[in-house]
Backbone bond lengths (Angstrom), bond angles and torsions (degrees), N, CA, C in turn:
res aa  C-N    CA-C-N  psi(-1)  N-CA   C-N-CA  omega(-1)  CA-C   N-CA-C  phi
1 X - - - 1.440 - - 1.526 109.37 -
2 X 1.208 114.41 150.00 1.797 133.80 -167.55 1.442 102.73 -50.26
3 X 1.022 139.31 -168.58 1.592 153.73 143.40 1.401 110.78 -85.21
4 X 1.461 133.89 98.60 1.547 123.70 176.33 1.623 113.19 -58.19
5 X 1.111 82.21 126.28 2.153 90.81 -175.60 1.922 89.62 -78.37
6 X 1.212 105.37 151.44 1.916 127.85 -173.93 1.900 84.29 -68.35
7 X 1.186 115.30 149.43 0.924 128.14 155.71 1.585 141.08 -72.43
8 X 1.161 98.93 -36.79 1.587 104.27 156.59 1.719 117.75 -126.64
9 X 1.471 113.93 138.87 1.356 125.24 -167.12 1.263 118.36 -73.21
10 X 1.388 105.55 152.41 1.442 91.34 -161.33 1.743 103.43 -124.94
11 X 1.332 120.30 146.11 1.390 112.43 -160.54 1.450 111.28 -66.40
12 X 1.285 120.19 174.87 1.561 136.05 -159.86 1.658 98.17 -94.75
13 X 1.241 115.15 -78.17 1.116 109.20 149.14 1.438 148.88 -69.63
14 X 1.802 135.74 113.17 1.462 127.09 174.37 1.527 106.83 -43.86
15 X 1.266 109.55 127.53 1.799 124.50 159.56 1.531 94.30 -52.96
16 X 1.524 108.81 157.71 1.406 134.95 -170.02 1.434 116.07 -144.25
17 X 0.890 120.27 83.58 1.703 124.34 -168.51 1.664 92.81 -65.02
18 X 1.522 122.81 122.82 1.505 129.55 172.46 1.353 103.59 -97.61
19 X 1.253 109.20 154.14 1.304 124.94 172.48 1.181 99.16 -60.21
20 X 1.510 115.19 173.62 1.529 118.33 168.49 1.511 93.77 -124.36
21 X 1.919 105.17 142.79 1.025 107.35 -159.65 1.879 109.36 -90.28
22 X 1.190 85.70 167.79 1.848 95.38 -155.07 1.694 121.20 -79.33
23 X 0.807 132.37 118.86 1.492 144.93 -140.96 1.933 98.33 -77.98
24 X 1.495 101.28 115.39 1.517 101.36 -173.27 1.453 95.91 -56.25
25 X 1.458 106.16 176.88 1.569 115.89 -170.98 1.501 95.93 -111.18
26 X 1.094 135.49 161.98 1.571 142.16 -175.35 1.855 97.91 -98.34
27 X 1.040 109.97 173.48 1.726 114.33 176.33 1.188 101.03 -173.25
28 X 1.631 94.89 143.28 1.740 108.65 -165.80 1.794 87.13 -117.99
29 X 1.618 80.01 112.08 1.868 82.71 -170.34 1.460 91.89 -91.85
30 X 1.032 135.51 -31.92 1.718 108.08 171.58 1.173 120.86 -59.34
31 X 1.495 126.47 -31.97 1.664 115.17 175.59 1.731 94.56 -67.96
32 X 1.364 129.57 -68.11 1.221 104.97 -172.77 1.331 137.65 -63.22
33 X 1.375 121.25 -21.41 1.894 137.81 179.23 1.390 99.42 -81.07
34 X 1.348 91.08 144.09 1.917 94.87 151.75 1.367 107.95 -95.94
35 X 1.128 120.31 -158.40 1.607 140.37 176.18 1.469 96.24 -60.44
36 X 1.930 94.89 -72.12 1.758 106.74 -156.62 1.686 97.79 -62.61
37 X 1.197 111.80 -37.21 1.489 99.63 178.11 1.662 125.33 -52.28
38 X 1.286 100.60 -31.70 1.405 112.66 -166.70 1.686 99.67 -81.92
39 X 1.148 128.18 -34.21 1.270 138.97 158.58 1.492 119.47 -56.02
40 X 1.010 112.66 -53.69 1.687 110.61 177.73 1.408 111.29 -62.76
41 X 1.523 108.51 -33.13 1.365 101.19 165.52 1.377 143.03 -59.89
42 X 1.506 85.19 -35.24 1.935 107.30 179.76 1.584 95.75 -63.55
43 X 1.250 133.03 -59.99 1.025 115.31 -177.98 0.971 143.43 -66.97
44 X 1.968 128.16 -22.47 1.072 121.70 157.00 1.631 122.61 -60.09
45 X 1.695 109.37 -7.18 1.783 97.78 -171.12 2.007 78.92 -87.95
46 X 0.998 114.10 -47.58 1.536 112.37 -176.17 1.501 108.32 -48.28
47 X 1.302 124.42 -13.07 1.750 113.46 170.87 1.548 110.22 -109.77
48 X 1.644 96.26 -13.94 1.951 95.52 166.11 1.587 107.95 -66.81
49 X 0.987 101.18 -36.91 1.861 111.74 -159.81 1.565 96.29 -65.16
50 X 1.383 103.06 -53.43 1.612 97.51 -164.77 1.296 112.34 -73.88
51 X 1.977 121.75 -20.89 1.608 107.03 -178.21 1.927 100.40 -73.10
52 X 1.340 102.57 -32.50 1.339 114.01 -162.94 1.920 96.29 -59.27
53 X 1.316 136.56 -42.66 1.161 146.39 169.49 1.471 123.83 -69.78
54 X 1.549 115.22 -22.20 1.574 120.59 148.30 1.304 114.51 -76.96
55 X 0.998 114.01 -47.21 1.426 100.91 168.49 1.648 133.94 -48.92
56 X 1.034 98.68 -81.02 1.989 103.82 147.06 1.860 115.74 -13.57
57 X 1.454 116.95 -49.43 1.205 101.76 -153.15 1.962 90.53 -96.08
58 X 1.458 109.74 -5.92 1.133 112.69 175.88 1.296 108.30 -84.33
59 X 1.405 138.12 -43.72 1.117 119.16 176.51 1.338 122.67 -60.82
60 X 1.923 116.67 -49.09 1.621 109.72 173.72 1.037 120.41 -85.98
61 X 1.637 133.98 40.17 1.658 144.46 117.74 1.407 117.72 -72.30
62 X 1.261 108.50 -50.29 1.723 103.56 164.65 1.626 117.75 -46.69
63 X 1.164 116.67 -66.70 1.220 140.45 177.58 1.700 103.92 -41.35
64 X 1.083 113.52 -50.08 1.645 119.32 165.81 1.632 125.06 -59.81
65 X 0.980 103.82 -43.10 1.640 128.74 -173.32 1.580 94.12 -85.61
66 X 1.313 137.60 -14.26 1.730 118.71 -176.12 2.067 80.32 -109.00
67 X 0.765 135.64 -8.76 1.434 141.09 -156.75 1.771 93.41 -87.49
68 X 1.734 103.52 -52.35 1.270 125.77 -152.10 1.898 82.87 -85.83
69 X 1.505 130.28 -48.55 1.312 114.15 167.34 1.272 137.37 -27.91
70 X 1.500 81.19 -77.84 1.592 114.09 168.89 1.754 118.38 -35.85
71 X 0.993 145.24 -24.80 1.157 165.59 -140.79 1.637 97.03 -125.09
72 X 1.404 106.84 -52.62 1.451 95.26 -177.48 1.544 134.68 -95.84
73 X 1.753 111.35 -20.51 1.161 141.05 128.45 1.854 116.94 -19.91
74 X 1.274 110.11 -52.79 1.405 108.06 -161.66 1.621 105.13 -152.22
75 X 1.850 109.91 63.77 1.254 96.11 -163.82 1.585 121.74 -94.00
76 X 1.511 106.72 25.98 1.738 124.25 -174.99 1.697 89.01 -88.54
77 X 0.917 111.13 -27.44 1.909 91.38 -169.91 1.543 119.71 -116.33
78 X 1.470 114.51 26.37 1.274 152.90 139.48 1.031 126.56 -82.27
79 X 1.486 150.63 114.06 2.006 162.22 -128.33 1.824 84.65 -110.51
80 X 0.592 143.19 161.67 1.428 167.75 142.24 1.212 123.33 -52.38
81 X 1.203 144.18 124.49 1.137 142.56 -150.33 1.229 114.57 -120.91
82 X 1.502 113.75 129.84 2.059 104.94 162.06 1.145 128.55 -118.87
83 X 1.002 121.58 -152.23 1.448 125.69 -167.39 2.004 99.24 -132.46
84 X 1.009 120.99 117.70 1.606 123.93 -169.59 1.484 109.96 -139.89
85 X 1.509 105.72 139.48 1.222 102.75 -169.03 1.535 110.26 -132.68
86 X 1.806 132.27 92.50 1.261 112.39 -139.70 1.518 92.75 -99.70
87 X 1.456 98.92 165.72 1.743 138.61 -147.93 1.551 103.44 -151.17
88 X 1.717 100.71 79.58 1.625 103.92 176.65 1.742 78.30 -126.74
89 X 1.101 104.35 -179.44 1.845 129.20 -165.37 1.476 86.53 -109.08
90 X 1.660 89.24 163.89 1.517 97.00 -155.18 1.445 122.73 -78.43
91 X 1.743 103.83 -2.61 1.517 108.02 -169.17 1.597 100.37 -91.01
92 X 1.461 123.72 20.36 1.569 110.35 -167.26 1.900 101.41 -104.62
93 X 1.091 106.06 172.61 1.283 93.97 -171.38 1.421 89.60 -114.93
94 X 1.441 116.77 174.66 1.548 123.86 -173.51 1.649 103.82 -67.82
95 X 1.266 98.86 134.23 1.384 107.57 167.49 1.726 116.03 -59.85
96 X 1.107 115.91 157.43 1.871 121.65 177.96 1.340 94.91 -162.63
97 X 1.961 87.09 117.54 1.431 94.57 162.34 1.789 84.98 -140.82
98 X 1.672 80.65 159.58 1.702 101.33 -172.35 1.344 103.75 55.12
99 X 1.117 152.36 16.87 1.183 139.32 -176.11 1.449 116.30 107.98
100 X 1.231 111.43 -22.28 1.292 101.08 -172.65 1.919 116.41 -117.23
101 X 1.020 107.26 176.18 1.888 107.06 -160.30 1.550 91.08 -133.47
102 X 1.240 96.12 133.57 1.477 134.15 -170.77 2.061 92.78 -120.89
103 X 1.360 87.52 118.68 1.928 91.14 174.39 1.547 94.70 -111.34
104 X 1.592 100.74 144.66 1.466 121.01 154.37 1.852 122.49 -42.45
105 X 1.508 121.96 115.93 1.021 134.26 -177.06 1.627 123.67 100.09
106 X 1.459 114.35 -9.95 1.299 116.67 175.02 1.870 106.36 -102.52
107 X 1.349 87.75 170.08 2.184 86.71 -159.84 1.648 79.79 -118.00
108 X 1.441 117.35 134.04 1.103 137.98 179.28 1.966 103.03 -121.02
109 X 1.636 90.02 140.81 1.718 98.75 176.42 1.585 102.44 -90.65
110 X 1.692 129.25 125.56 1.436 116.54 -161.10 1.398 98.80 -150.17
111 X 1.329 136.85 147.12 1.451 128.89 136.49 1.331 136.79 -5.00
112 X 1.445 129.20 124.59 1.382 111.90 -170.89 1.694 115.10 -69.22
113 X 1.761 118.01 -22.01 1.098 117.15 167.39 2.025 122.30 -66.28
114 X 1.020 95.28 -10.89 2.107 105.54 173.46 1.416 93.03 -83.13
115 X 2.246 112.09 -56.67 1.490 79.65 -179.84 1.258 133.21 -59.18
116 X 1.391 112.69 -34.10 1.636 105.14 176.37 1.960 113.08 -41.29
117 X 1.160 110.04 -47.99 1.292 120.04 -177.32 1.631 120.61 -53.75
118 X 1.249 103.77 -44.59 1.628 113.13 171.67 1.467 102.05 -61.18
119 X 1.679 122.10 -42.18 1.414 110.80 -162.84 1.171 97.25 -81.24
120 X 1.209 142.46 -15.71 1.293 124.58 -170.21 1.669 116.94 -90.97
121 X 1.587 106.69 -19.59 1.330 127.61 162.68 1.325 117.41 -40.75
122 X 1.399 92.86 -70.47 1.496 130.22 -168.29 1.516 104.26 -50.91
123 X 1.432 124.55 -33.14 1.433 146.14 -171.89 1.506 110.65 -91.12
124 X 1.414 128.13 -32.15 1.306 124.80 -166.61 1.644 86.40 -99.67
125 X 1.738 130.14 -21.73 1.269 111.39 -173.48 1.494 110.15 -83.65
126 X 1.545 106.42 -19.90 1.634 107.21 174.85 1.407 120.95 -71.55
127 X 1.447 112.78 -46.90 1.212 128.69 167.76 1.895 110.92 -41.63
128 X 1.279 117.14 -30.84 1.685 133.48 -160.67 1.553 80.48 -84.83
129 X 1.139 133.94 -71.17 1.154 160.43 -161.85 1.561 101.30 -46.02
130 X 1.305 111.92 -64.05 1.355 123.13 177.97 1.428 93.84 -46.40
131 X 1.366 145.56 -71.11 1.170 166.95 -152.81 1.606 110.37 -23.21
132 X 1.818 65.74 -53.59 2.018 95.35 -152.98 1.498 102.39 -83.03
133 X 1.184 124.93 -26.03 1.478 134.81 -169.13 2.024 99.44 -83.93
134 X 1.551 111.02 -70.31 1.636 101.59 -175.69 1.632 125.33 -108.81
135 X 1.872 104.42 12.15 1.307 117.01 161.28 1.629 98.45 85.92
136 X 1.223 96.98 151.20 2.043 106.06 -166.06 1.682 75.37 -100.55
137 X 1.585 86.41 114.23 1.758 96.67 165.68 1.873 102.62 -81.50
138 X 1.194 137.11 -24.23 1.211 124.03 -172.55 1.554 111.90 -65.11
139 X 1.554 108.28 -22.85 1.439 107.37 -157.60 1.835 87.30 -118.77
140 X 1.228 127.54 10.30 1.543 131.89 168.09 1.733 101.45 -96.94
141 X 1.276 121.56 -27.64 1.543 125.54 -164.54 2.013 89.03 -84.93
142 X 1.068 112.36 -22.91 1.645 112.56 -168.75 1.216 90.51 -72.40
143 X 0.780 128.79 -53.96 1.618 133.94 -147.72 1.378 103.72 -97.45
144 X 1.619 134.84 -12.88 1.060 119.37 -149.85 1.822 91.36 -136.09
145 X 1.739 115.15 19.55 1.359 115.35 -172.29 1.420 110.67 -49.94
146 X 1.285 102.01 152.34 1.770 120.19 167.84 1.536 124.00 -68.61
147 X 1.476 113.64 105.10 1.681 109.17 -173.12 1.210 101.33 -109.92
148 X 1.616 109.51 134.86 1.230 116.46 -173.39 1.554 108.02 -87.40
149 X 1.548 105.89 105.02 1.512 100.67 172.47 1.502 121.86 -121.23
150 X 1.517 115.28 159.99 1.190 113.35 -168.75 1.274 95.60 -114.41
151 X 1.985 111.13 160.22 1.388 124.78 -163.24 1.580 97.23 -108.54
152 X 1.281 150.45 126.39 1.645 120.47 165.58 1.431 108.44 -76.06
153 X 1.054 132.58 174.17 1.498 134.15 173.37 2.406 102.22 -64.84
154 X 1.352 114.49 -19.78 0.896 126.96 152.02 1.424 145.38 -33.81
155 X 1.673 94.89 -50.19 1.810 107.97 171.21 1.672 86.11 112.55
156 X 1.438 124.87 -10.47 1.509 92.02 -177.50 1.558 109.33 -88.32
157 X 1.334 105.36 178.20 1.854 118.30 -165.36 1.969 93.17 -128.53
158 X 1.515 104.41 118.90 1.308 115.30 170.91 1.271 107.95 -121.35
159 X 1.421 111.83 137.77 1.590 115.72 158.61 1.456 120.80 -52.28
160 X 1.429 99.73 173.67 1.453 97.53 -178.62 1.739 104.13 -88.27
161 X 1.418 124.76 11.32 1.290 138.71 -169.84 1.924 94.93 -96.92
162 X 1.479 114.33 -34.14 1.192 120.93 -163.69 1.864 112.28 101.36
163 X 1.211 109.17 -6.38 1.487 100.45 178.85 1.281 108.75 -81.42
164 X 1.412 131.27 151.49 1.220 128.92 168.83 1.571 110.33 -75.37
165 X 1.892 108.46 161.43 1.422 107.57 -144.47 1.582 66.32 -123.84
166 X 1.759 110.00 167.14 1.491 105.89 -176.21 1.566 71.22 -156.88
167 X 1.898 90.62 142.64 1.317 114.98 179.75 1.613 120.08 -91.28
């Protein structure tokens, strides 16, 4: 005899009832602080802030400076770089590639393979542009072919197939 399958299914994952998390407490730092306390404090966050911000500006100078090595050390496996300044019309929205957005009118330092990419942008939005302004005659002639029809002295309209054409 078969294996009887359970009658009602049972979820994939067990539910987990979570705690609910615990409600910070408020503090009336003037009843507990004095002045000077409240001062000594300000200044130790004012000497956290600033090592915490040397620090920071030391690592992304390092980080710049092995970048700026690296580059000159080994400059065959590094792309070449230009200087680009993009020129789309005002209804386009910022380009994003990799994540990041490039706006119309500002000059970005980039790979010569991005510039290729901007120019080719820059070309399919003019080309769009052209479009919209005196109409794509290639794709107006599709739609708009020449049928050879005949009139009878009647008023009727025949194809050049002989079927009648209806308006």
């Amino acid at each position: 005899m078969a294996k009887e399958r359970p009658k009602i299914s049972k979820a994939i994952h067990p539910y987990e009832q979570k705690e609910p998390p615990e409600k910070e407490r408020t503090l009336d730092f003037d009843a507990l602080l004095t002045a000077e306390e409240k001062d000594i404090i300000r200044q130790k966050a004012r000497k956290r802030i600033e090592e915490r911000d040397k620090l920071d500006a030391h690592d992304a100078y390092l980080k710049l400076e092995m970048a700026r090595l690296d580059k000159e050390a080994h400059p065959e496996i590094f792309e070449e770089e230009r200087d680009v300044m993009l020129d789309l019309p005002e209804f386009c929205n910022p380009i994003r590639i990799n994540g990041k957005e490039y706006y119309s009118g500002h000059r970005y330092t980039v790979p010569v393979s991005l510039c290729a990419v901007f120019a080719d942008i820059e070309w399919q939005v003019s080309r769009h542009l052209r479009e919209l302004e005196r109409g794509n005659r290639s794709s107006d002639n599709f739609y708009r072919r020449q049928r050879n029809m005949h009139v009878t002295p009647e008023g009727q309209v025949f194809a050049s197939d002989g079927r009648p054409v209806r308006f």
